[in-house]
C-alpha angles and dihedrals in degrees: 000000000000147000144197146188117209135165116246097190128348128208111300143131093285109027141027131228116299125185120192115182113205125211120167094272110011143054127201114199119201112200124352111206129171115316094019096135089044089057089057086054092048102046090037087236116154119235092196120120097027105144097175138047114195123192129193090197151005105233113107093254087068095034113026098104093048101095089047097046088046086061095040091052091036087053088045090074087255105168100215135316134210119223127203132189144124125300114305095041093102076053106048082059109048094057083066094066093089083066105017126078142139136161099199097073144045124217126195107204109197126181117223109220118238090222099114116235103221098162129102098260113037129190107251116212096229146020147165143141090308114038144002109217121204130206128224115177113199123213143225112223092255126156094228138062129238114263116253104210080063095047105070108176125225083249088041088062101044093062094056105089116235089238087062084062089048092050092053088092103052091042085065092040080055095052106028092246124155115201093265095057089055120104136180122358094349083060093048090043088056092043089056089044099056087048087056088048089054091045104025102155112137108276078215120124125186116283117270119274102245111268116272120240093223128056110237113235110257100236126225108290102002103137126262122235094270093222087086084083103023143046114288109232117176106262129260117271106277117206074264105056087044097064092050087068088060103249112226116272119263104255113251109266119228122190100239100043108131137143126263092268095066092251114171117211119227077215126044100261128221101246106269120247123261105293096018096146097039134068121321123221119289123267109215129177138179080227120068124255105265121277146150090313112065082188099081101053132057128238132183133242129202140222106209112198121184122215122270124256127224125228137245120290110226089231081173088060094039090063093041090062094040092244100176112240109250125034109017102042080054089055087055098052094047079054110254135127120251138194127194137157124278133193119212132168086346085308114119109192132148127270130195128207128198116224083238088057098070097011118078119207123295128238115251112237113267124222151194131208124208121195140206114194107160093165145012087241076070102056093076095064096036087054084050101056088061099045109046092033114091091195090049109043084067101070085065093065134095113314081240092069129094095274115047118196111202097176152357132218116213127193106175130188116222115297098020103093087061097046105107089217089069100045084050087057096042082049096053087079129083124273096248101056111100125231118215111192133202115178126138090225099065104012111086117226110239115174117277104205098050103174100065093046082046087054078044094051088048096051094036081089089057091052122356091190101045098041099041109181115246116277103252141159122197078192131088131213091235135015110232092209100076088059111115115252099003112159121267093224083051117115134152122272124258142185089251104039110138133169117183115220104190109040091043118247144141131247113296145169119251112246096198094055089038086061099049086065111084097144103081089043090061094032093047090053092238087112122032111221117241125213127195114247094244094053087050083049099055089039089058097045087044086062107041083048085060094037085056094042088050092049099045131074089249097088120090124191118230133232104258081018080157085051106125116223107181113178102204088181141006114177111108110226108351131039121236131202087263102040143019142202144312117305141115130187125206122195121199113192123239090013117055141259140283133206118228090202127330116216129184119304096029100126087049086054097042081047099062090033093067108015134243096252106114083196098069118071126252090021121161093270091062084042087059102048094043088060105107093166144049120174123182121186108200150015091243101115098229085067101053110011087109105057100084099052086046084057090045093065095034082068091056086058106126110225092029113245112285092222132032134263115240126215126213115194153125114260101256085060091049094039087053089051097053098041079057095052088070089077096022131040108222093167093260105162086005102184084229099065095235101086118098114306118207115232114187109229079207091068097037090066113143090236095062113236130207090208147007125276114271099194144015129025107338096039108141094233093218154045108211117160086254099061092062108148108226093035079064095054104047091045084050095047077056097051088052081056098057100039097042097238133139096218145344118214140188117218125200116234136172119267142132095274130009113311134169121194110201136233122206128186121191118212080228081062107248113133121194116193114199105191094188118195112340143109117255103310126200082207090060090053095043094041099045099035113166095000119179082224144012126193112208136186116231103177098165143044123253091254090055101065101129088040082057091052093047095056087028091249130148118236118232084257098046086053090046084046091051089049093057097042081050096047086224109171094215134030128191111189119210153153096071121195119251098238077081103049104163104024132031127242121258141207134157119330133206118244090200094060133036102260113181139158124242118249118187114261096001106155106237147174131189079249113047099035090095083069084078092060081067085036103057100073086055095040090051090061095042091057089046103049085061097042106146111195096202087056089047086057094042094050093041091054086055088049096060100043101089094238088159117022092094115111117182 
């Protein structure tokens, strides 16, 4: 057997630090941020098998890429997970369930509690055949103590049976109680209940084989029970153990069971519990919700031990001995002494025989450490741990002890890596033991996903200004080498950092991932990028074509030419390596900007787009501070993913933002949000006004009505005290005025849930029509007539059009048909569906309008967009010359796989 410890993504503009660790059948995932199921595109590693996912923190840089990676897994065929992380995870997940479900996977959510272990024999999270995790939960100096009733433990939960959780429901018929009413355990157990509506497959497994009479030999390196050197919990609960606590009863399914929102499923769905679609139950801590400053909220850490591995039995002095085959050469490798009888020279006699005779010695366990230091308020408990504990001070001593660290994974907030504390501490392990270290002031930021800004290099030679390569730096702001005292194992985390465990090996960098990356060689200028002849040819052609067009009287300059439209993603459902999802950014000058959608990943794109350097002007920080608006038109996750981690980072503006960020949503979007700003401030009813402000689609609609639907499809769902009608409409008369605009409208369209597209007029009279995810919509004509420019989705390609009824999708010539019905200048055609993952799909076009195709991160404007019409041929045989089939396969397979066909 063997196992490994590799990094999935490191600490960089558009992902945070990720650690699998690989057994032969099995995979163990710590943290999951933004972009995590794009980086397994990108590297070609497999996420099949995991059986665990392990989070230091709450916060979306730790969890972002948790709803996507569930689906994904979920679509892998992966049978069922278990997830593990610090109070409010149960609840993270359980705000997705208004856009996660599937019904081919269980997942057992469990809370560590933050009540730190220092005996001799603490109680690990987790543990199976492979490895024993224990958690460490660091700290903050605060003068008062978690609450225990918020702090379940992994053993805590096990105790509580599954038909408490099913009873949860009747017990609130019984008493009149909503979920927000609920407290306590009831609260936990909703909460529980809400994450097995989202994931209720059978917890079920076939039945055992019958037990074998004989013991099967343990053969050479197969690994020991690791209890023989550690504390013996017990384990954590298997999919088996599960379903011997009679798991609840699926609720029965009926056909027309949908949510108030009119949602429609992709699968027929269990009928939800009571309060499904309102708030959930409040999250409270004795800690505050996370915010700018790490230093005020706890995360955990893990100790990660492998089993121990048996040596060698001696068969040639077995034999020697006459030591019978079966039982009692089994008895030797499971370590005991045996005596049996032997006949020698006509003399029988007995013999006996020691375990460490025939048995060489075993391998210790080998482990891993991965650390979580936001902050330098955090280096006093972590010292702590490892000093008052008895358990875990050994794992500090000589690699030839019992307990053997190979490595440590270390992820530090600003400031800690200095600290001499922490080299000290660094320092309190053996010099053998590697240190892997992720931290934004000394690791540089390449580009992650290496093959899109490679297709941007390439075409950069087309348009400098339109294909602008990824902001990157191979540099670092500090070096952590001149740090005093800084470990001589110690090196900087990539995205290809590996160490083998068993077999032994030291850190290394992945060559297969290594070679994936052609992008730094060429923008670095240690390789020169070569481009075919016939690629050069149409460049050149592409170019002359929009040099004659400039210099004739056919082109017209548009109304908002100097508009910015900038597409930071344009797959519909699932990102690719090229592209990601859904989002659009539109920059007025002099005003602000304004998101159409913001999926997964946004902030990552907007990131390389501008650049991280506060120094040069117009970077992604003033970026940032200068968005007034986010509008996100439906529930589907690929739309509005994104916006947490984009408020997140709004909060670590200093000085704060001088006016406020408006969203635009429907209410499943908005109740999500605040149900997430339990664990996480995002600056949601923020005392200064210029927080976030909620602004209801449903009021926005383009028909202007006096009050909200009562009955039928669009009806709102709720009645919260947020979605108050008229409070919409004057924050949204305030955003016109900072935006300049004359009005802002939703616009009702056809998909397979609620969606709104949206219609802005500037008072300068530009118009821009988004027409979000529908099938061709008369709304959409009547409500954008004459735009400047209409963005429209054309998911599929003109020989899918039943394909595009089926998932309520628009093809490339029914987009190109709505912009002529509606009379639009301009059209920018977008969302295009995965089984394309480098190039749209196209259908017919239209000579007497601008009709182009959406490319991430292309830098556009209202009036140089007509330049891609020139630029398309060109584009088309560059893509080509790099096609990749394994990527093809890959892509297609995500593709198929109904990522984002769920509707809830």
């Amino acid at each position: 057997m063997t196992w490994t410890t590799s990094v999935l993504t490191t600490v960089s503009s558009d992902t945070e630090p990720a650690i699998i660790i690989t057994f032969d059948k099995a995979k163990y995932l710590f943290n999951a941020g933004e972009n995590a199921s794009r980086s397994f595109l990108q590297s070609k590693r497999n996420w099949k098998k995991t059986k665990g996912v392990f989070f230091t923190d709450v916060g979306s840089h730790r969890v972002g890429g948790l709803p996507g990676l569930l689906m994904t897994f979920a679509d892998a065929t992966i049978p069922g997970l278990t997830v593990y992380g610090p109070p409010g995870i149960v609840h993270y997940m359980a705000t997705m369930r208004l856009y996660t479900y599937r019904d081919s996977m269980y997942v057992l959510p469990n809370e560590i509690s933050l009540t730190p272990q220092l005996s001799d024999a603490p109680q690990p999270c987790f543990k199976d055949e492979n490895v024993t995790v224990y958690a460490l939960p660091l700290l903050p100096p605060t003068p008062v103590s978690p609450l225990l009733d918020e702090t379940v433990s992994a053993s805590d939960s096990k105790k509580r049976k599954h038909g408490d959780i099913a009873s949860i429901s009747e017990r609130m018929d019984a008493e009149d109680l909503m979920p927000e009413q609920l407290t306590g355990e009831m609260a936990d157990e909703y909460r529980q209940l809400a994450v097995r509506t989202m994931f209720p497959a059978d917890l079920k497994e076939p039945a055992p084989k019958p037990p074998k009479t004989k013991r099967r030999k343990k053969g050479k390196g197969e690994p020991d029970d690791p209890s023989s050197s550690q504390p013996q919990p017990s384990p954590s609960p298997t999919r088996k153990e599960v379903s011997q606590k009679e798991p609840p009863p699926k609720p029965p399914v009926k056909d027309d069971a949908s949510p108030p929102n009119g949602d429609h499923f992709r699968r027929r769905r269990a009928i939800p519990p009571k309060g499904f679609y309102t708030q959930l139950p409040k999250f409270t801590s004795t800690y505050p919700a996370r915010d700018a400053d790490p230093s005020l909220t706890p995360v955990l850490s893990y100790i990660v031990v492998g089993p121990r591995y048996r040596g060698k039995f001696d068969a040639a002095k077995a034999a020697e001995l006459c030591i019978p085959n079966g039982e009692l050469r089994s008895a030797l490798t499971l370590g005991q002494t045996i005596t049996f009888e032997v006949t020698e020279d006509g003399k029988t006699f007995e013999r006996t025989v020691r375990a460490d005779e025939i048995v060489g010695p075993s391998d210790p366990p080998q482990a891993i450490i991965i650390l979580e230091v936001p902050s330098v308020a955090h280096i006093a408990s972590l010292v702590a741990s490892f000093k008052e504990s008895p358990f875990y001070s050994k794992f500090q001593r000589s690699p030839d002890g019992d307990l053997n660290v190979r490595c440590i994974f270390h992820t530090c907030g600003p400031g800690v890596l200095e600290d001499p504390r922490y080299t000290a501490f660094m320092n309190s392990f053996h010099e053998k033991c590697h240190h892997v270290i992720a931290s934004r002031e000394h690791c540089p930021d390449p580009v992650t996903f290496t093959s899109a800004a490679f297709q941007q290099l390439r075409l950069r030679g087309l348009d400098s200004d339109i294909f602008a390569v990824p902001k990157y730096s191979m540099d670092s702001e500090k070096d952590f080498k001149s740090i005093p005292g800084m470990p001589e194992r110690a090196q900087l985390m990539t995205s290809s950092s590996t160490i083998h465990l068993r077999p032994p090996t030291d850190v290394f960098q992945e060559k297969a991932v290594q070679d994936l990356d052609i992008f730094h060689a060429v923008a670095t200028g240690k390789e020169e990028l070569v481009l075919p002849p016939h690629t050069l040819m149409a460049y050149t052609e592409a170019r002359e074509a929009v040099k004659a067009q400039e210099e004739s009287c056919m082109q017209v300059v548009s109304r908002g030419a100097d508009i910015g439209v900038l597409p930071l993603g344009t797959s519909s459902a699932v990102p690719s390596k090229y592209r990601n999802v859904s989002s659009t950014l539109i920059t007025i000058p002099g005003y602000g900007n304004l998101f159409l959608d913001a999926g997964e990943g946004t902030w990552g794109q907007l990131v390389r787009m501008y650049g991280r350097n506060r120094s040069q002007p117009n970077n992604v920080w003033d970026v940032l501070r200068q968005t007034k608006c986010i509008f996100a038109s439906h529930i589907h996750g690929d739309h509005h993913m994104g916006i947490a981690q984009i408020l997140r980072m709004r909060r670590t503006l200093d000085p704060p933002p001088t006016a406020p960020l408006y969203l635009v949503a429907i209410r499943p979007v908005h109740l999500y949000l605040r149900e997430l700003s339990d664990v996480q401030n995002m600056g949601l009813d923020d005392p200064s006004g210029n927080g976030v402000i909620q602004v209801m689609s449903e009021a926005l609609h383009w028909k202007k009505p006096e009050a909200y639907a009562e009955y039928g499809r669009w009806r709102l769902g709720g009645r919260e005290p947020w979605t108050e009608i008229n409070m919409s409409k004057t924050n949204a008369t305030r955003l016109c005025v900072e935006l300049n605009l004359d009005s802002i409208r939703t616009v009702d369209v056809r998909h397979r849930t609620i969606c709104y597209g949206l219609d802005i007029k500037s008072k300068d009279g530009w118009s821009i029509v988004f027409s979000a995810d529908t099938v061709p919509a008369d709304s959409l004509v009547y409500a954008g007539q004459g735009c400047t420019l209409l963005i429209h989705e054309a998911t599929m390609a003109d020989d899918q059009e039943d394909l595009a009824v089926q998932k309520a999708h628009s093809t490339h010539g029914q987009a190109v048909a709505i912009a002529k019905r509606m009379n639009a200048e301009n059209v920018l055609l977008n969302h295009f569906s995965a089984r394309y993952p480098k190039l749209p799909s196209f259908g017919d076009t239209d000579e007497t309008r601008v009709i182009v195709h959406a490319f991430d991160h292309a830098n556009l404007t209202i009036g140089n967009m007509w330049r891609l019409k020139h630029y398309l041929p060109a584009v088309i045989k560059s893509m080509k010359d790099t096609e990749d089939e394994d990527d093809q396969k890959l892509d297609e397979l995500v593709a198929n796989s109904g990522y984002g066909d769920v509707v809830l």
